[in-house]
VOROKOL-281093 format. One line per 8 residues: number of its first residue (from 0); their letters; for each residue x, y, z of C-alpha. Coordinates in steps of 0.1 Angstrom, whole numbers, plus 5000, padded with zeros to 4 digits. Example, Ala and Ser with C-alpha at 12.3 -4.5 7.8 and 13.67 -1.06 7.14 Angstrom:
<sites>
0) AS) 5123:4955:5078  5137:4989:5071
</sites>
This chain:
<sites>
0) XXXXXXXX) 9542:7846:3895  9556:7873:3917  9542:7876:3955  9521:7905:3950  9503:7883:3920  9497:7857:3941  9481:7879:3969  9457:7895:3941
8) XXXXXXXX) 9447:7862:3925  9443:7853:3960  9422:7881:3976  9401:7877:3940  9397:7842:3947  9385:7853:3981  9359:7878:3966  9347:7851:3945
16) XXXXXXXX) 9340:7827:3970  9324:7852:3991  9303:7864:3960  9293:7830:3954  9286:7821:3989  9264:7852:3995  9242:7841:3965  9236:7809:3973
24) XXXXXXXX) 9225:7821:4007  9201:7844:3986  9187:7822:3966  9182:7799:3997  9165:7827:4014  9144:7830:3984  9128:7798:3982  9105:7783:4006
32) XXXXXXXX) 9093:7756:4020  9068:7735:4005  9030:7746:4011  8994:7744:4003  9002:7770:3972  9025:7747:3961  8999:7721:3966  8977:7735:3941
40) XXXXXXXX) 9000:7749:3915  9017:7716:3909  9019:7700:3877  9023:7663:3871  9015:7645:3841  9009:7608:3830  9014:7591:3802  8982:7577:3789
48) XXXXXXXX) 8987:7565:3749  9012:7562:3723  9006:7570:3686  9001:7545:3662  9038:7547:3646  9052:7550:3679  9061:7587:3672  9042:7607:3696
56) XXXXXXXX) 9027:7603:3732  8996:7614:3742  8999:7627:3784  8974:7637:3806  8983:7671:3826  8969:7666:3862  8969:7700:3887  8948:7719:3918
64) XXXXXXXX) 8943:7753:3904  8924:7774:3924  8891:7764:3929  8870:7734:3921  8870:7703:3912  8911:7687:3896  8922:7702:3863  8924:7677:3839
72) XXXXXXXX) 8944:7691:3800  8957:7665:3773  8987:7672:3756  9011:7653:3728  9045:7654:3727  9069:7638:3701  9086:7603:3714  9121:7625:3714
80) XXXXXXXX) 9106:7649:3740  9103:7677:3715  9072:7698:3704  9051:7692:3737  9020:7711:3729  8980:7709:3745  8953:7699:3724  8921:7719:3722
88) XXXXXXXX) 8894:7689:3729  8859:7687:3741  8849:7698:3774  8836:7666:3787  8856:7641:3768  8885:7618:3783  8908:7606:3759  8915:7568:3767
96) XXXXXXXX) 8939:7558:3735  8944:7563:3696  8926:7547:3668  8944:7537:3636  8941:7568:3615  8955:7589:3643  8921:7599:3658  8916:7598:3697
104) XXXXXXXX) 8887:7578:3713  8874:7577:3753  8847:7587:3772  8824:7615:3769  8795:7626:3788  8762:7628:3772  8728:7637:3797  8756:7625:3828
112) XXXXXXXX) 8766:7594:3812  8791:7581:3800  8792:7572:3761  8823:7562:3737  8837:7593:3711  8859:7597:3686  8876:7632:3684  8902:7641:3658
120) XXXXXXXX) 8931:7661:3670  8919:7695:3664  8891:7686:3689  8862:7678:3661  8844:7650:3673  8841:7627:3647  8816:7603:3658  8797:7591:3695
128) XXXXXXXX) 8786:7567:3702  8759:7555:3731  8742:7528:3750  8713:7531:3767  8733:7535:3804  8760:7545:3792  8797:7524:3792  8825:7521:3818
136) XXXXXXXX) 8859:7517:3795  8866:7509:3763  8895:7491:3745  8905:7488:3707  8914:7454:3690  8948:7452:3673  8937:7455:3639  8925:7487:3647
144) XXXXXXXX) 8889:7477:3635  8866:7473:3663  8862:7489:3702  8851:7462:3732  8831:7485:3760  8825:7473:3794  8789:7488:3801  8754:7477:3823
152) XXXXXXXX) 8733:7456:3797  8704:7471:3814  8680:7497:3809  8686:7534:3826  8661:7536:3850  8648:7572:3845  8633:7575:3883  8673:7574:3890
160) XXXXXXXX) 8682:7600:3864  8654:7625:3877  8664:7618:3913  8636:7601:3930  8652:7569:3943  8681:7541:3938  8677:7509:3939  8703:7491:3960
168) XXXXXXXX) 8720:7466:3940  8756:7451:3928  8765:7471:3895  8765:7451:3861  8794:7452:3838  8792:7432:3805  8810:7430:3774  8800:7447:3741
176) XXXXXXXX) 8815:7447:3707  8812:7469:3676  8831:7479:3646  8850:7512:3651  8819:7530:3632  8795:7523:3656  8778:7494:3636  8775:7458:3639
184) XXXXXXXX) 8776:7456:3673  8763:7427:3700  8770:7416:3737  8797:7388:3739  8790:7365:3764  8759:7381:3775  8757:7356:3802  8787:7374:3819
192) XXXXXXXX) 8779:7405:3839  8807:7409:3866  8838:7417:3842  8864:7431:3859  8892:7437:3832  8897:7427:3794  8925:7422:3767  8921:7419:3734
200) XXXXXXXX) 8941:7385:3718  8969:7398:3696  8953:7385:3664  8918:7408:3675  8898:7374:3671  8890:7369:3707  8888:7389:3742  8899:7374:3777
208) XXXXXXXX) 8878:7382:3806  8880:7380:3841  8849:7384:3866  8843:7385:3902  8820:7375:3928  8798:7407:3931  8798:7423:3968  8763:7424:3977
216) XXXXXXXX) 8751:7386:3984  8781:7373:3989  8805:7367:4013  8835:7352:4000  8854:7366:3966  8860:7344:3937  8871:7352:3904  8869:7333:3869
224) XXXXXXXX) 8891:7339:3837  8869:7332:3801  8873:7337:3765  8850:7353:3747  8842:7359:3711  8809:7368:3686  8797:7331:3692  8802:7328:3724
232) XXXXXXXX) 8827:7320:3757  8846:7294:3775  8856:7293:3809  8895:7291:3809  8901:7291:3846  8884:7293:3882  8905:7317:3909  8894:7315:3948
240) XXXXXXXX) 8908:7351:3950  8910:7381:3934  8925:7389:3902  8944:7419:3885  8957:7424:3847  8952:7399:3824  8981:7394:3793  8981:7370:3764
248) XXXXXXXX) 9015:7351:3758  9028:7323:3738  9010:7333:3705  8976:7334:3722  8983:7300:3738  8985:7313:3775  8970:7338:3796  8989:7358:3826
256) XXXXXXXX) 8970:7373:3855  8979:7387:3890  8965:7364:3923  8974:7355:3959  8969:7326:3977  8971:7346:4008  8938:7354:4028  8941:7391:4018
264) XXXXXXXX) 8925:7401:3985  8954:7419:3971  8970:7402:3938  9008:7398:3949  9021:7366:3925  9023:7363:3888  9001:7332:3873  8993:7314:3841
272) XXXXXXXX) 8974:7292:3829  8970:7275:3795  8938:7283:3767  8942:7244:3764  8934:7235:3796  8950:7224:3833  8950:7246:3867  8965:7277:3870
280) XXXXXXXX) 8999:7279:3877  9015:7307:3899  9051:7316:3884  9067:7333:3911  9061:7310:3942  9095:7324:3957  9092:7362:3950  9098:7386:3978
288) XXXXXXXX) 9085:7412:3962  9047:7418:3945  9036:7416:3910  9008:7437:3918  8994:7442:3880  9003:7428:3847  8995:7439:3806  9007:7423:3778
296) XXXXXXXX) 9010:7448:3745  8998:7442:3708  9031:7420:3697  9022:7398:3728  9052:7406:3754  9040:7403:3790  9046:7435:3816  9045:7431:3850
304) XXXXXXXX) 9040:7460:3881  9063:7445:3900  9066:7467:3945  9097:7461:3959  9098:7478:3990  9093:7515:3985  9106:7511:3946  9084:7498:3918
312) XXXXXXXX) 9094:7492:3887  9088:7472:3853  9095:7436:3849  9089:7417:3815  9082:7379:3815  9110:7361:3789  9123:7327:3792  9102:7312:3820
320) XXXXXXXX) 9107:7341:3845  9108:7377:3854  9132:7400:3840  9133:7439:3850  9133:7458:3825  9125:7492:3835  9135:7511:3867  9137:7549:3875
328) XXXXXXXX) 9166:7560:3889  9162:7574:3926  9129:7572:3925  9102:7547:3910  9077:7542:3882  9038:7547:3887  9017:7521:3875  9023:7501:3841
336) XXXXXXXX) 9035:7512:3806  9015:7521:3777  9021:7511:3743  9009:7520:3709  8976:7495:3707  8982:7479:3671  8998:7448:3658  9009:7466:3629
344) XXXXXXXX) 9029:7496:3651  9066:7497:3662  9069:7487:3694  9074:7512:3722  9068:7521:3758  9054:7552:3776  9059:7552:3816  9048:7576:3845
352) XXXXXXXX) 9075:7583:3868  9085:7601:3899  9111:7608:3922  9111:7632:3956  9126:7657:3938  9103:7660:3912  9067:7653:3903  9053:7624:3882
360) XXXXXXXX) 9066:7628:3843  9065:7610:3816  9095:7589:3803  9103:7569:3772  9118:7536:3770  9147:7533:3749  9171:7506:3747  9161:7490:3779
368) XXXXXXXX) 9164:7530:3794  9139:7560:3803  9142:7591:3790  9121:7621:3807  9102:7638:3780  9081:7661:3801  9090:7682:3827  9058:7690:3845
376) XXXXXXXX) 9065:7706:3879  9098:7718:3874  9090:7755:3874  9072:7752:3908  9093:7736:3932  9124:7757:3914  9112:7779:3941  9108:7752:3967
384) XXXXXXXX) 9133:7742:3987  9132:7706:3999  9144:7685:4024  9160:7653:4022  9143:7622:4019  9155:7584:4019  9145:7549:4023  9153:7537:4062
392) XXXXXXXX) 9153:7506:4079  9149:7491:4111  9138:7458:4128  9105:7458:4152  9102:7449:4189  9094:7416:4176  9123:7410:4153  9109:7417:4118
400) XXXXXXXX) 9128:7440:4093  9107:7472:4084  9113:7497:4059  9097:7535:4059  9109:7570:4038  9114:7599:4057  9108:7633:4047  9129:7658:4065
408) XXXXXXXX) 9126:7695:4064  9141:7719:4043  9160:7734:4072  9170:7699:4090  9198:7707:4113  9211:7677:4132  9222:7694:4162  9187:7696:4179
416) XXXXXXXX) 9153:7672:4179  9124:7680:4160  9086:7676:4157  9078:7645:4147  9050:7627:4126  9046:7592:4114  9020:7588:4084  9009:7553:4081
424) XXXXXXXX) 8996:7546:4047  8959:7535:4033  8949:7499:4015  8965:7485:4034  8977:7464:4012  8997:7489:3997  9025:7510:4001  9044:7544:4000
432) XXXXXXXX) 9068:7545:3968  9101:7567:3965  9082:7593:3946  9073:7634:3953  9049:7628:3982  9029:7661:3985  9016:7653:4019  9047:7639:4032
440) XXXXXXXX) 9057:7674:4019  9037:7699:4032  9036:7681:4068  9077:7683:4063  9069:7722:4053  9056:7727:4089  9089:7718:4101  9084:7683:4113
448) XXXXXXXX) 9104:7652:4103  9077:7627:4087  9082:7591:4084  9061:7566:4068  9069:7530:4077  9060:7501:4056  9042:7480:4079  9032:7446:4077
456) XXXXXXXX) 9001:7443:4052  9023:7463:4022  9032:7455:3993  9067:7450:3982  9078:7426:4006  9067:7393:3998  9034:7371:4007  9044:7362:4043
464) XXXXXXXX) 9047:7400:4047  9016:7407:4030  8994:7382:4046  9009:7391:4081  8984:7416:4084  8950:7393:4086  8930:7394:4115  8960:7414:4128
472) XXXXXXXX) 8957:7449:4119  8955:7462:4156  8987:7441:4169  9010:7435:4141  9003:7461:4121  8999:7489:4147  9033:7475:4165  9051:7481:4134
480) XXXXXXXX) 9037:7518:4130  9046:7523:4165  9081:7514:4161  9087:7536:4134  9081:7564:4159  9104:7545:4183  9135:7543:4153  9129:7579:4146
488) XXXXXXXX) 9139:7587:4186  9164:7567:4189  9180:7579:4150  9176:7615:4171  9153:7631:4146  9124:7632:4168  9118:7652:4199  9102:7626:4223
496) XXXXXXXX) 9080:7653:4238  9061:7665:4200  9054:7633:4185  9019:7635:4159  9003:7609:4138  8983:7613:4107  8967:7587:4084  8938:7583:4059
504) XXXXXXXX) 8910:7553:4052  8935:7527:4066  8959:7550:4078  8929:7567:4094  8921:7531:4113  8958:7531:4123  8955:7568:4139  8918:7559:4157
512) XXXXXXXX) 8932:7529:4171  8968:7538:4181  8955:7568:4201  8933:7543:4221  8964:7520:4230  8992:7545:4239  8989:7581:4253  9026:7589:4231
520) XXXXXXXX) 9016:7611:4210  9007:7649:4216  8984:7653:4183  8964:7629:4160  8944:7634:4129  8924:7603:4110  8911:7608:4078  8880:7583:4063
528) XXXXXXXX) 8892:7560:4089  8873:7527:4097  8868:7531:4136  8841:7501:4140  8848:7467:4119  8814:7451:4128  8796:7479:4103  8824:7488:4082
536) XXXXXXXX) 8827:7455:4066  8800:7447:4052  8787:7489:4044  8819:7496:4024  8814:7498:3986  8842:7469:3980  8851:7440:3994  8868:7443:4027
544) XXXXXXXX) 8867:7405:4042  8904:7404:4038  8904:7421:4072  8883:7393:4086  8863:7371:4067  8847:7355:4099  8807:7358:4100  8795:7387:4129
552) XXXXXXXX) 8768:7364:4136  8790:7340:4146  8812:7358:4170  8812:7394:4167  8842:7396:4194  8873:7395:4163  8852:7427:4148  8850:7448:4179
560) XXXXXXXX) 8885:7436:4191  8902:7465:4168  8874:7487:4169  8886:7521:4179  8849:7527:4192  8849:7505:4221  8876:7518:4237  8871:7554:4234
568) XXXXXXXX) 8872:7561:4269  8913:7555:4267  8919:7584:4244  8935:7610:4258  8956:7624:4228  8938:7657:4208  8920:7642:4178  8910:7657:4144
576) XXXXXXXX) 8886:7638:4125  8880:7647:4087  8858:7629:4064  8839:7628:4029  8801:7631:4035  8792:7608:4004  8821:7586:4013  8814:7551:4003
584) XXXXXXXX) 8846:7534:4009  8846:7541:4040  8812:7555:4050  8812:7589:4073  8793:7572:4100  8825:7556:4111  8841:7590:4120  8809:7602:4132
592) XXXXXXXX) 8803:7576:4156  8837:7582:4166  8835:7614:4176  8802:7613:4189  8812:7588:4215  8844:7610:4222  8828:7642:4228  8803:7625:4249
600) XXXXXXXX) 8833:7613:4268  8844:7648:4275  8873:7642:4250  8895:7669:4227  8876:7658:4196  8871:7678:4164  8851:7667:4137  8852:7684:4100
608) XXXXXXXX) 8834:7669:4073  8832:7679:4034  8801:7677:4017  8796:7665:3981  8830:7646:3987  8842:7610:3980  8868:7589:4000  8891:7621:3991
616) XXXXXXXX) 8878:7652:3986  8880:7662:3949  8872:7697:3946  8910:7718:3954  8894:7745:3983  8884:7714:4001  8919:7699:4000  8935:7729:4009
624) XXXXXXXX) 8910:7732:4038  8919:7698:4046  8958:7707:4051  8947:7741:4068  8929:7721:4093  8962:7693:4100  8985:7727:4101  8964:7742:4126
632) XXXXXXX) 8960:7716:4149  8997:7704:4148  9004:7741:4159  8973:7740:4189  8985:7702:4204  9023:7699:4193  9040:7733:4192
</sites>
């Protein structure tokens, strides 16, 4: 190649480069960052059944739209990913799983209850059927010949249908089995009326149950494992805790259930225990992470949710211990698998999953690997450009080894400090997961670096972790929180002078108390948070003792010593307050009291509420109200 050749390759290498480098810029400057429009165009989907010869999935579509309540479509896809198309069903009805000549069955809503349908593909409903109030879930046996629906034995009372009054009382949930026609059917184990979960046994001849110690009466949780069939029941098993899942094993010989021996009511350990007879066992005395949730399919394999940190993923019970068997690569599953429901189908597994770069899908197992088969999502955020985020870890004032994920914005330069919030989670007991976290994003669209630290009380990190959090939400807890801020100064993301924090139900506690104990931060907003333990625990709509199971009566001192309300003359941070007004988890009188006592106080206090709404509001203008609200105060008290 002569000189002047290798000056023209040269200057057209040059030109390239530049070209190149000018459209990338372009399509940089194109995109945007993440945002309430965003918010509400986002699809993610989840996998909810899988055909009867394994050869098709049925998914659930889940987005904002524009207005009302969350958009709910049901779509099949083929097991290879091909031939994704939405099916044309009733209104009102829910899909739940497939019965055995390819038909659908679920839930649909007849004079605002709940009753069991079947609905052929083309959306024909083939058959419904009701009980007088209506059923909760339903399940099919293996054989594909008869549904078991968790319903209230009792009689609608029709002044509660018309409107005129409720009677305050726990809910009843009992067990009732008919043939797949509607026909021939009866209450098993009528004597039963606090079911929690069921499984059919792999041969469809029997049903394990597990029941809890209903809320109202009671103070301490207890649960109970039985066997039911047409004659009648046996009690397999009593639990002085909570349970979660329940899986048949061993040919029917052993059932598997999630439990804790910890004092918080979060299932964390896997246990057995024998149809035979004997005490239950727990299997994973030395785990360090949390098998949160188990299933076991029609062939009788057991499945395990199994937190570890901020990853979960899929771990199958063979040869006398856990095994995983399915994890997402940079990112984590969502919940449990779903199978085809029938002893007589191939086996095969559907799983949700989700990374930060992309919303929940739906992935087929294969070979002991997933395979994405939707892509739900992708079109929106090709538009969106994100930031990085990542696991982090650090170790508290008090020596104990934390983990978070921050969320950093699409713009992150290094060279300077930036607004900064840390978002501690709800549950508690719980925890963030590696997934596309649209609040983490839109905060992160604002332009601030967001962390959210896995403080003790989550999941993921082993019982001691888990339990740490007793009787200790306001100390332990909140000093973990706090140090999450401190790592994110000293790592140099966060400007010292713009810190915010943000949090809802728990997270909401964590944000009401944290601006009562240090004067750090510029902004705060608490969402459904619990700002007074002495009414919260026993008005909440679940049991909440494993905050403090100690009787007010007694001492009411532990139950006001984390109350945000009696030390609101301390705040001095900007607070936001936003709450559901028929929220029953956590009731609206605890922000309202809040803020009552603040304003009184001569306090920067603001107070939003959303009528109609639950813990979380449902309907998409509310939500996006909610975020317009967080946006505009960050911008008032942290420019």
């Amino acid at each position: 190649m002569t000189m002047i050749q290798k000056n023209a390759s040269s200057a057209l290498l040059s030109l390239v480069v530049l070209l190149g480098g000018m459209a990338a810029r372009s399509s940089a400057a194109e995109k945007h960052p993440f945002g309430r429009d965003d918010y509400s165009a986002l699809h993610q989907a989840r996998a909810v059944s899988v055909s009867p010869d394994a050869k098709a999935v049925l998914y659930e579509v889940i987005y904002g739209g524009a207005k009302g309540p969350e958009k709910h479509e049901w779509w099949m896809i083929q097991a290879s990913g091909e031939g994704p198309h939405k099916l044309d069903l009733p209104e009102k009805f829910r899909p739940t799983g497939f019965t055995a000549d390819g038909a659908l069955f679920g839930g649909y809503e007849v004079e605002m209850a709940q009753q069991l349908a079947v609905v052929t593909l083309n959306g024909q409903p083939a058959r419904i059927i009701t009980l007088s109030s209506g059923i909760r879930s339903s399940a099919i046996s293996p054989d594909g010949t008869r549904f078991a629906l968790l319903a209230d034995p009792r009689s609608k009372d029709p002044l509660e249908g018309e409107g005129v009054h409720r009677v305050v009382q726990n809910d009843r949930n009992s067990l009732y089995v008919m043939n797949v026609n509607g026909g021939e059917g009866g209450w098993w184990c009528p004597e039963l009326q606090d079911i929690g979960e069921i499984q059919w046994s792999p041969d469809g001849s029997q049903i394990a149950v597990s029941t809890v110690t209903p809320k109202i009466g009671h103070h301490d949780l207890q649960s109970s494992i039985y066997v039911c069939n047409a004659k009648g029941g046996r009690r397999v098993a009593e639990i002085p805790n909570s349970v979660s899942g329940i899986a048949w094993a061993r040919g029917g010989q052993e059932l598997f259930f999630s439990s804790t021996i910890t004092p918080v009511l979060t299932p964390d350990h896997l246990w057995s225990v024998r149809l035979a007879g004997g005490p239950p066992v727990d299997r994973t005395p030395q785990l360090q992470g949390s098998a949160v949730n188990v299933v076991s399919d029609a062939h009788g394999s057991v499945w395990v949710e199994l937190h570890k940190g901020v990853v979960t993923e899929i771990d199958a019970w063979r040869n006398g211990r856990l095994e995983t068997a399915y994890r997402w690569p940079e990112g984590t599953v969502v919940g449990l698998p779903v199978f085809p429901a029938f002893a007589s189908s191939p086996e095969a597994a559907a799983l949700s999953v989700s990374d930060p770069g992309h919303s929940q899908n739906v992935a087929m197992a294969k070979d002991g690997e997933l395979k994405k088969i939707t892509h739900e999502g992708d079109g929106t955020l090709a538009g969106v450009q994100l930031g990085e985020v990542r696991a982090v870890h650090w170790v508290s004032k008090d020596g104990v080894k934390l983990e978070g994920i921050v969320t950093f914005p699409a713009n992150y330069d290094s060279a300077r400090k930036w607004p900064f919030l840390v978002l501690p989670h709800g549950g508690p007991e719980s925890n963030d997961e590696l997934g596309f976290s649209m609040t983490s994003r839109i905060i992160a669209g604002m332009g601030y670096v967001v962390l959210e630290p896995e403080y003790r009380g989550s999941t993921g990190y082993g019982s001691e972790f888990l339990a740490a959090i007793y009787q200790h939400f306001g100390d332990r807890a909140y000093q973990d929180v706090d140090s999450a801020t401190d790592f994110a100064i000293a790592q140099g993301w966060a400007d010292p002078n713009r810190l915010a924090i943000f949090g809802w139900s728990a997270g909401g506690f964590m944000t009401s108390w944290t601006v009562t104990q240090t004067h750090r931060y510029r902004a705060a907003i608490e969402g459904a948070g619990i700002t007074d333990w002495l009414s919260f625990i026993p008005t909440s709509d679940v049991w909440q003792t494993d905050y403090d199971a100690r009787l007010q009566e007694q001492d009411p001192t532990p139950m006001l010593q984390f109350s945000a309300v009696m030390h609101a003359d301390q705040v001095t941070t900007p607070l936001l307050i936003l709450h559901g007004e028929a929220d029953i988890r956590v009731p609206m009188l605890q922000g309202l009291e809040y803020f009552a006592l603040l304003a009184e106080r001569g306090k920067t206090v603001r107070m939003v509420t959303y009528p109609g709404s639950p813990h979380f509001p449902r309907n998409i203008e509310q939500r996006l109200d909610l975020f317009k609200e967080i946006e505009e105060w960050l911008r008032k008290y942290n420019p």
